[in-house]
C-alpha positions as CSV (number, residue, x, y, z in Angstrom):
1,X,34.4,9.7,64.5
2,X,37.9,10.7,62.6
3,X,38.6,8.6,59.4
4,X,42.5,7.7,59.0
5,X,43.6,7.3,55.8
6,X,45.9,4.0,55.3
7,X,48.6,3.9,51.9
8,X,47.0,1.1,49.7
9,X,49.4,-2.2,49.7
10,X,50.6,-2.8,46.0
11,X,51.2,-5.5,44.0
12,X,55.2,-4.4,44.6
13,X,54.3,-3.9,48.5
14,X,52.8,-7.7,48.4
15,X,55.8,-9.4,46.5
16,X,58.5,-7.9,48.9
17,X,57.1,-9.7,51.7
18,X,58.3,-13.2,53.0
19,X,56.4,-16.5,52.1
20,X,53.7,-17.5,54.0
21,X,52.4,-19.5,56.0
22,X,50.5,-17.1,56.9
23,X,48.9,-16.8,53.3
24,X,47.7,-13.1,52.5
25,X,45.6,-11.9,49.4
26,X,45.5,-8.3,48.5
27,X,41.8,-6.9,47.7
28,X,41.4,-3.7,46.6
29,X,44.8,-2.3,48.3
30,X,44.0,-4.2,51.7
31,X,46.0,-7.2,53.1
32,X,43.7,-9.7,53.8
33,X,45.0,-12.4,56.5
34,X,42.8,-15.6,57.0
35,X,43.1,-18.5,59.8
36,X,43.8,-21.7,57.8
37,X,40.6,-23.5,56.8
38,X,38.2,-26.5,58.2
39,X,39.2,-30.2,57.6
40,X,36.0,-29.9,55.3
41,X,36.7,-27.1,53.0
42,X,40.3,-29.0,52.1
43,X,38.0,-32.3,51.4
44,X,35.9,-29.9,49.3
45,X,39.0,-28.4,47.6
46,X,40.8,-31.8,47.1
47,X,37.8,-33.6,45.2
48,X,37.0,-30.7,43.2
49,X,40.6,-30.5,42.0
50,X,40.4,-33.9,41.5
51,X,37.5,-34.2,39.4
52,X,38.4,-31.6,36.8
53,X,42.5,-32.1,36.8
54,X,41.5,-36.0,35.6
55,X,39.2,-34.5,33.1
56,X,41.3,-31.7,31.9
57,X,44.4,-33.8,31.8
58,X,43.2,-36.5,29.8
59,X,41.4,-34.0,27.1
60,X,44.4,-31.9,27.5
61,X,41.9,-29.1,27.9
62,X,44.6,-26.6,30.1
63,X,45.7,-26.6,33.8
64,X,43.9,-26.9,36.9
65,X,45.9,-24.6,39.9
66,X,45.2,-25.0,43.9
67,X,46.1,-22.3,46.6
68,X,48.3,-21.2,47.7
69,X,48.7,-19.8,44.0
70,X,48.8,-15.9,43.5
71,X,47.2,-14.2,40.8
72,X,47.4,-11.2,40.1
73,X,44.3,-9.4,38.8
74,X,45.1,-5.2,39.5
75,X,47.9,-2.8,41.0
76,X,45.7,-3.5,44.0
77,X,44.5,-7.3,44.1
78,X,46.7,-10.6,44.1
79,X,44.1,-13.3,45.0
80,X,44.9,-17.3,45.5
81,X,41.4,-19.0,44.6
82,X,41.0,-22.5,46.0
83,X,40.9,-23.7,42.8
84,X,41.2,-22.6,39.2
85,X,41.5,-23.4,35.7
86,X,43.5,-22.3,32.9
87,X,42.6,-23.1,29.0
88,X,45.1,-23.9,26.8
89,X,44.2,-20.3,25.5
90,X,44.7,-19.1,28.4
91,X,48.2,-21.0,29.9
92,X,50.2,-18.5,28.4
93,X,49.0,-16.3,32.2
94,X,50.9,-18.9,34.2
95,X,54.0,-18.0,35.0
96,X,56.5,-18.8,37.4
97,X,55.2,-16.8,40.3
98,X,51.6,-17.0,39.7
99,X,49.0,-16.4,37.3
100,X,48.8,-12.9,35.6
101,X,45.1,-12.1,34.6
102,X,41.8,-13.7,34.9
103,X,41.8,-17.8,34.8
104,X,38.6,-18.9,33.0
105,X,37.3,-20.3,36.0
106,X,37.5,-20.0,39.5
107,X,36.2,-22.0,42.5
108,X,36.1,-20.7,45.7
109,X,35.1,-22.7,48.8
110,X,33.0,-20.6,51.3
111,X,34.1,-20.8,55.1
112,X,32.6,-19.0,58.1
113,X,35.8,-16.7,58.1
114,X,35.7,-15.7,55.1
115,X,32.4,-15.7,53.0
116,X,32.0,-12.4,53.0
117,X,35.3,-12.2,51.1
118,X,34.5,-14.6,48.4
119,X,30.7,-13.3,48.2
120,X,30.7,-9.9,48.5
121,X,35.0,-8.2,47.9
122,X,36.2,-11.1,45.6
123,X,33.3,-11.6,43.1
124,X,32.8,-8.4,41.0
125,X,36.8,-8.2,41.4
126,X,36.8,-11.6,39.2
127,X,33.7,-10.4,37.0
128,X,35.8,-7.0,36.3
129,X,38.7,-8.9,35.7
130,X,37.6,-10.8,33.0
131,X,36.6,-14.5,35.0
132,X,34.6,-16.4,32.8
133,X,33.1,-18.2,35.7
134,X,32.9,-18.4,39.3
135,X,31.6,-21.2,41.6
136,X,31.2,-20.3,44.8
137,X,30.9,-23.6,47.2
138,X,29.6,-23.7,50.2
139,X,30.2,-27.0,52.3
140,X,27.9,-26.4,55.4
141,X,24.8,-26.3,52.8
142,X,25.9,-28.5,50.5
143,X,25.4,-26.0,47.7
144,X,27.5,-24.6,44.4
145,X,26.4,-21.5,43.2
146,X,27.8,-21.0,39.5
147,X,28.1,-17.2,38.1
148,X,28.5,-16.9,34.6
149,X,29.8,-14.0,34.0
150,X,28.8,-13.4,30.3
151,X,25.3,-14.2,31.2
152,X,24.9,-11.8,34.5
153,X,27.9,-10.8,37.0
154,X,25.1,-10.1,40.2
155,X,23.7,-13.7,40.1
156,X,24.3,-16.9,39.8
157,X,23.2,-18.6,36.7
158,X,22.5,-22.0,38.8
159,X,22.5,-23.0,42.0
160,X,23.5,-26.5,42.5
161,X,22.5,-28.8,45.9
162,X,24.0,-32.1,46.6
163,X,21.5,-34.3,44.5
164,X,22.1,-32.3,41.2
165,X,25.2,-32.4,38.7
166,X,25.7,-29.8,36.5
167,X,28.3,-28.8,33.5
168,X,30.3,-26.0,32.5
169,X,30.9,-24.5,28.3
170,X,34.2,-24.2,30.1
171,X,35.3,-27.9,30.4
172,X,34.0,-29.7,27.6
173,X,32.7,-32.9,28.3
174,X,32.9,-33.0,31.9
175,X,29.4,-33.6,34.4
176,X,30.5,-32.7,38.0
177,X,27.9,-34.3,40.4
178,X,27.4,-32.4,43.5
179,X,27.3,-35.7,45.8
180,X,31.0,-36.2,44.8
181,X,32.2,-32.4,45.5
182,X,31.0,-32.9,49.0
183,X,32.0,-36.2,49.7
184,X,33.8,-36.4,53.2
């Protein structure tokens, strides 16, 4: 079998193209197309931005940011997590075409299409990059895996099922209870 090399995408390849729909992320020099995701996984995404952007507005703790969103981690990677959050340290990164460096936290919401992204491509890309935290949702179990990266950047520090709540150093004052992430 012959190997053919393919030019990396940049970050200057990415930005010349047209907005999508489609949505693309760049990994690693790769275009990464996916189809659009499950009635489910928006529920998912929708109450979890919910949640925190009441909490965080009313402590005026920073800014909570849904996809499509680009932020752009390397040359090689422009991601759009499902969700993320920005401290107030950290809102000087927003600007008016995406986030530029690593928001504190970011939530991604596992589908069938693209887990492997989120699990395997996408995590030590956000651990390298300087992501506090990373929850990594997954609706058809009903679990939240939570990776802080200070503590270990191959394994989740917690993982969360539907009867549990948990908290983050993150988001001060704030108990997210599983039930109400996967409510339908």
């Amino acid at each position: 079998m012959q190997s053919v090399a393919t030019e990396l995408v940049t970050v200057a390849d990415y930005r010349a193209m047209p907005e999508g729909p489609p949505y693309h992320q760049l990994i690693e020099g790769e275009l990464i197309t996916a189809p659009s995701p499950s009635s489910f996984h928006q529920d998912v995404v929708g109450n979890i931005y919910f949640l925190l952007r009441h909490h965080v507005m009313k402590h005026r703790l920073g800014k909570v940011c849904i996809a499509p969103l680009d932020v752009y981690l390397a040359e090689t990677s422009v991601v759009q997590p499902d969700v993320f959050f920005l401290t107030n340290a950290s809102l000087p990164l927003l600007e008016s075409d995406g986030v530029h460096g690593a928001p504190d936290l970011v939530i991604e919401i596992v589908s069938p299409s693209n887990g492997w992204l989120d699990k395997k491509r996408k995590r030590p890309i956000y651990a390298q990059c300087g992501v506090k935290e990373l929850w990594l949702v997954d609706p058809a179990m009903e679990l939240i895996h939570r990776y802080d990266f200070t503590i270990d950047v191959a394994k989740p520090v917690r993982i969360v099922d539907s009867e549990e709540s948990f908290e983050t150093p993150l988001v001060p004052g704030l108990m997210i209870n599983a039930v109400d992430v996967f409510q339908r």
